[in-house]
N, C-alpha and C positions, 0 to 999 in steps of 0.2 A: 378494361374489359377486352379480351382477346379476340379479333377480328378474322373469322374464318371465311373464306368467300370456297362457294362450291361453283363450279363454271359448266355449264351442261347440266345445271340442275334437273332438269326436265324428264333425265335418266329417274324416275322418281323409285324405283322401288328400290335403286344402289343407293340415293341420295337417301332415303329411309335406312337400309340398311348403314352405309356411313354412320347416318345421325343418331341411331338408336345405338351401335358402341359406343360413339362416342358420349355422350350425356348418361350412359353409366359409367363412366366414369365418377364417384360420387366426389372427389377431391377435387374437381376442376372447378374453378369459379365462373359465375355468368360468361355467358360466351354472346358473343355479336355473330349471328350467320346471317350472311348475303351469300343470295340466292341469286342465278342469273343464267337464262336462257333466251333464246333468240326469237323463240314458240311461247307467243301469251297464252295460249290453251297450258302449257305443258306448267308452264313455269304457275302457272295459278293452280296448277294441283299441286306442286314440289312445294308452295308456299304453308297449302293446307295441310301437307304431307305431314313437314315441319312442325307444325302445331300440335299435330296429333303425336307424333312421337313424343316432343314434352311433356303434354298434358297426362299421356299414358303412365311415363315413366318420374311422371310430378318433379320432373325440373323447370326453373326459372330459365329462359333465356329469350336474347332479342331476337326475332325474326325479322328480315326484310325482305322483299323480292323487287330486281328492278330489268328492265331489258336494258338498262344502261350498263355498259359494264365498268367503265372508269368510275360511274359512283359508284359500284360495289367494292371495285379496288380501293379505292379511295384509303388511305389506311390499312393496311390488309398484313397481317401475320402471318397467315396460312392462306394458301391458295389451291384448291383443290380441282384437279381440271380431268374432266370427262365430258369433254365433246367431240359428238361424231357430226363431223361438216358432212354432207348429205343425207344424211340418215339414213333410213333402211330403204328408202329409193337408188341412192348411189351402191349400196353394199348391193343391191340386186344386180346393177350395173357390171360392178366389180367381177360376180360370180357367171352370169348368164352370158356375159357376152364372151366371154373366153373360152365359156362352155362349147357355144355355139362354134368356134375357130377349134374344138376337140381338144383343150385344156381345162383339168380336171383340175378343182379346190375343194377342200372342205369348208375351210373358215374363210379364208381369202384376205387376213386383216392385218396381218402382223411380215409377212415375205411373200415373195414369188409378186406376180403383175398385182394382184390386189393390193396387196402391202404396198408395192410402189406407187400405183396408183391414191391410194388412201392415203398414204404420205405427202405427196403435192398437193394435194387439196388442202391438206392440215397445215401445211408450213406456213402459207399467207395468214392463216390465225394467231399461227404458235407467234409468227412476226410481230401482229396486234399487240398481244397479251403481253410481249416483251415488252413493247415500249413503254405501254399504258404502266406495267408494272415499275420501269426505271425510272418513271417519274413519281407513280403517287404512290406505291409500294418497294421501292427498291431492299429492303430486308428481308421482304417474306418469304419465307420457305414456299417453292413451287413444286406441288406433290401431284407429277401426272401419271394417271393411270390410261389416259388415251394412246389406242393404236393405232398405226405400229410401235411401239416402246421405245425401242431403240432406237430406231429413228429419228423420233421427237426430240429425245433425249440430246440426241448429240447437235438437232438442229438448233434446239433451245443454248448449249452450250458456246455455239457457234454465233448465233449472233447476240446472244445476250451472256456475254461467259460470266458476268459479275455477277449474277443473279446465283440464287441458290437452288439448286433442282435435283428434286430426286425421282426418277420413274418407281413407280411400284406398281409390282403382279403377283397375285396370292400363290401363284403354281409349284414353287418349291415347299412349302407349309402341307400345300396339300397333297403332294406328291408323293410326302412323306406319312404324311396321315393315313394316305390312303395305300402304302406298303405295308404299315405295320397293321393294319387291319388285317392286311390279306397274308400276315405270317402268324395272327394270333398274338402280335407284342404291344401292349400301350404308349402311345404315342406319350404320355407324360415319362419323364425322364430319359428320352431319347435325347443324342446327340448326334448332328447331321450340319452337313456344310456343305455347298454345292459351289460349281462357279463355269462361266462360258457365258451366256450371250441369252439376253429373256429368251422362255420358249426353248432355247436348247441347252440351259445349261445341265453340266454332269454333276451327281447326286457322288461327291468321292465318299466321302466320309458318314456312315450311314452304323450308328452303334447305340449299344445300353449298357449300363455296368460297365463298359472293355470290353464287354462282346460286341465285336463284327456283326451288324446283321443279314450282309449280302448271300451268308453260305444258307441260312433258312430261307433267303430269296430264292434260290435255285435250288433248290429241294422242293418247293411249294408249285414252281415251274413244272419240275420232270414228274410231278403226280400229279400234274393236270395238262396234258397236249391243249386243250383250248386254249390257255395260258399263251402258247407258241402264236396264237393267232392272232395276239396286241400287236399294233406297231410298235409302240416303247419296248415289248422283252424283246424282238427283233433285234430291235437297236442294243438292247442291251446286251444278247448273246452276240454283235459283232464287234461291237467298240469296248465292252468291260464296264461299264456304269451306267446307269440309269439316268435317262432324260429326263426333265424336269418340266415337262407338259404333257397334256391328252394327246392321247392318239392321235386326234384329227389334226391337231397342231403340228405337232411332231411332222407326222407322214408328207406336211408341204415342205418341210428344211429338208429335204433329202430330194432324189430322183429312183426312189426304189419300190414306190408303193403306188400312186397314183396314175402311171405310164400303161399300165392293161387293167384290161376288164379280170384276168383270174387276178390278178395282185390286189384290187380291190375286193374281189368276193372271198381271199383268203384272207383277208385283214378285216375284211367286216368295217370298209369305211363305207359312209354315204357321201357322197360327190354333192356338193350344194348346201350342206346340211347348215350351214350359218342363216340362209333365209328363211329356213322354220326357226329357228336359233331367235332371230330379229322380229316372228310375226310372233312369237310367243310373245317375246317384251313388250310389245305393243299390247295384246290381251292382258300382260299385267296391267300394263299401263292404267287401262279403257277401266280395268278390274277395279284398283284403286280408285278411279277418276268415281267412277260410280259408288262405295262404299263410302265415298266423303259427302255425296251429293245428297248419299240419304241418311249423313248424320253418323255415319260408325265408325270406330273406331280401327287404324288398319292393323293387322295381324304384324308383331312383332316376331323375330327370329329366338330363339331362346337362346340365355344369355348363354355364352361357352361356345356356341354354335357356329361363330363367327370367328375369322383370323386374317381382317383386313387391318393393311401395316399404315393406314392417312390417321385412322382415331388411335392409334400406337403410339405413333411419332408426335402428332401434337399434343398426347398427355407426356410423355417422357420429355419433351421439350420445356412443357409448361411448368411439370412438377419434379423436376430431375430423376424420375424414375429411371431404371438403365436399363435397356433390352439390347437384346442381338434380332435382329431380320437380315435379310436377304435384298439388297436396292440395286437398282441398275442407275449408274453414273461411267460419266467417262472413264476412260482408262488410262490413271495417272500413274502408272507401277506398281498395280494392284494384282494385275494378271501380266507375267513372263510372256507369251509365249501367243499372244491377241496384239492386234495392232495399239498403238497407245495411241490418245484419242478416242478411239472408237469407244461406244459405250458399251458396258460388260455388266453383268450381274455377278455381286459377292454378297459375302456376309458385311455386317455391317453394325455398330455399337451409337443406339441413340440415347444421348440424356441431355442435360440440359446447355451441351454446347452445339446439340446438334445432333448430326448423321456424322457419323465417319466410317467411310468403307475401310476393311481390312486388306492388308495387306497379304494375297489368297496363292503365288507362286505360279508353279504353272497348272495347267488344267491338262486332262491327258492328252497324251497327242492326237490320237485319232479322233477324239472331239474337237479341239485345236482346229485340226482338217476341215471338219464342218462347219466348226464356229465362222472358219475366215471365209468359206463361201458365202453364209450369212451378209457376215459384216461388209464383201464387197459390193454385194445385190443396194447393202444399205448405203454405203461412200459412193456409188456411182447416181443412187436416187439422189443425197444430197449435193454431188458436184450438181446434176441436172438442174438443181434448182437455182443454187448459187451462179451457176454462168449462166442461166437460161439456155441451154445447149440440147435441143432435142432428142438428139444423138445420143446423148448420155442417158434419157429415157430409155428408151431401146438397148443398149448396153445392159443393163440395169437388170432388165429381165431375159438379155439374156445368157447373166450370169447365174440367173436363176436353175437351180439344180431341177426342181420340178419342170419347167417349164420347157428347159433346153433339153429334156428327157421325152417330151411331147411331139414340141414346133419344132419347124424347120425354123433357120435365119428368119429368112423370106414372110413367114406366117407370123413369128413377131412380130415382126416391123407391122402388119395390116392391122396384128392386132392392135395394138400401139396406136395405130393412125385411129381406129374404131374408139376404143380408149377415151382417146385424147379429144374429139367431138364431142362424145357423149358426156365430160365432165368437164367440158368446155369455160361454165360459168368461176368452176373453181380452181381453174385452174391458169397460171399469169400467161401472160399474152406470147412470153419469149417463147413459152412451151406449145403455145396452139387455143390457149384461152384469154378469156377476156378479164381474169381475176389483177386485182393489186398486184404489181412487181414485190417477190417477197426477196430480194436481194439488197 
């Protein structure tokens, strides 16, 4: 019986959405899911959640939930990990208090101080989950979807390199979805490739039949000026390819959009917008909690609806089916022209020996450009961690393109100090907290 463990179950309406592709699957045999969050409130609804999706969808499988996490591991094939260490108290953190110092985020999760920030606190976890898995699941596929991406990624790499990990983010799937809509082309039988760095990679290869579809991208642009007003076409009429995130994501990899008050009101971002983002999930949350208590059944997505790559990967694993996705893994000479090491998003061919990323050449130059300012924000959070060097915090942000477009030196650093107090408990003692040494 295949052993799926969800870590951050408590996420329940992802943990639902997860379960409900996966268990359509009709060719997969009984499945073992362990459940496991840190919150007995949360993790007792993600168990009921579970139920109900089976029940719904009248498959047989084991449910367990435990706040233990090595029993969960215990055996474990798939390991699916979406946990945010503070929750939507630290993401408040993350965004309000840099606000306050006149540094402007949308999401705050993935780069720039949030991202770093949100990183160190994650690491002493990701450190846990490594061990626990080299002992009692040293085979299992580790499928994280927790931010910052790339970060994890390559932290997970670094001290756990035997282990097997793949990040995954819906963003190029839907990026793509969501172009051909807006050129009038069905996304069925498109062919599309991307590659650079979660959150910013470039869309090169974007076609149907051998038709190009980028020249009806920009036809569709020039009859509509609003169009002009995304961050992404921005980005795409100065670099030549389309980014492979929202706007709001997008606009913190760069220093061109969230530095004035007109840059914001012509790009139509909201500064904060992840803590309504974070109070919504919670009303799901409360939403569901409530819909089990009085017996009902919870509202499924409709099948087709969905194009998350965790219930992909472990039917193509399980059942040698073959797909292509997009995963973010180190960078073993897959991308020319990215630091090797670092972790990188490409295509990628899953069946039953696994994930294997392809081998993608280089990525343009001008995204290239971006990509490495990324990736240094990301090696200088991870040196931070591995030496315990505080310095290398601060560093960190501010090689940050938004941020260093903001602050002065002087105002990082205080931010930093601010920071580094307020997430004090999760963060190790070398950096200014009282967390586990995660070196």
């Amino acid at each position: 019986m295949p052993s799926i463990v969800f870590l951050g179950a408590g996420s329940v309406v992802f943990t639902r959405q997860l379960l409900t592709d996966l268990l359509r699957f009709a060719d997969l045999p009984v499945l073992d899911i362990a459940l496991h969050d840190i919150d007995p409130a949360r993790l007792d609804v993600a168990h009921r959640t579970a139920l109900s999706v089976a029940r719904q969808l009248g498959r047989e499988v084991r449910v367990r939930a435990s706040q233990d996490r090595r029993e969960c591991l215990a055996g474990a094939d798939f390991v699916v990990n979406m946990i945010q260490v503070g929750g939507i108290a630290a993401t408040r953190v993350d965004l309000e208090v840099p606000a306050r110092h006149g540094l402007r985020q949308t999401i705050g999760d993935t780069t720039g101080v949030g991202g770093v920030f949100r990183a160190l606190r994650t690491f002493p976890v990701l450190s846990g989950i490594a061990r626990d898995m080299q002992e009692l699941c040293p085979d299992a596929w580790f499928l994280n979807y927790t931010n910052p991406m790339a970060m994890n990624v390559w932290w997970m790499s670094l001290v756990a390199a035997q282990l097997k990990v793949v990040g995954l983010c819906h963003s190029v799937y839907w990026t793509v979805h969501d172009l051909c809509a807006l050129v009038g082309v069905p996304m069925e039988g498109t062919r599309y490739r991307a590659g650079g760095v979660n959150h910013q990679a470039w869309l090169v290869e974007w076609s149907r039949d051998g038709q190009d579809l980028y020249p009806l991208l920009r036809e569709r642009i020039a009859a509509d000026p609003e169009l002009e007003r995304r961050v992404r076409v921005e980005i795409f009429r100065r670099v030549g390819f389309y980014p492979t995130e929202t706007s709001e994501h997008s606009s913190e990899y760069v220093g061109w959009f969230l530095r004035s008050d007109a840059q914001i009101a012509r790009y139509r971002l909201q500064p904060l917008q992840y803590i309504g983002i974070s109070e919504r999930n919670v009303q799901e949350f409360e939403h569901a909690r409530d819909l089990l208590e009085a017996g009902q059944d919870l509202p499924l997505h409709a099948e087709g609806d969905a194009a998350e790559y965790a219930p992909q990967i472990i039917h193509s694993i399980l059942t040698g089916v073959s797909r292509e996705l997009h995963v973010n893994v180190p960078n073993a000479g897959h991308i020319d022209n990215l630091p090797q090491g670092a972790v990188i998003e490409v295509p990628a061919t899953v069946d039953a020996d696994g994930v294997r990323a392809h081998r993608f050449g280089s990525v343009p130059s001008a995204g290239a450009a971006l990509n490495r300012t990324y990736l240094s924000v990301a090696e200088l959070t991870i040196e931070a961690a591995r030496s315990g060097d505080p310095l290398r915090v601060r560093q960190a942000v501010l090689a940050d393109a938004n941020a260093s477009s903001t602050l002065t030196p002087q105002q990082i650093w205080d931010l930093c100090d601010e920071l580094t107090a307020a997430h004090a408990q999760y963060l190790p003692v070398a950096l200014g907290g009282t967390a586990e040494d995660v070196r």
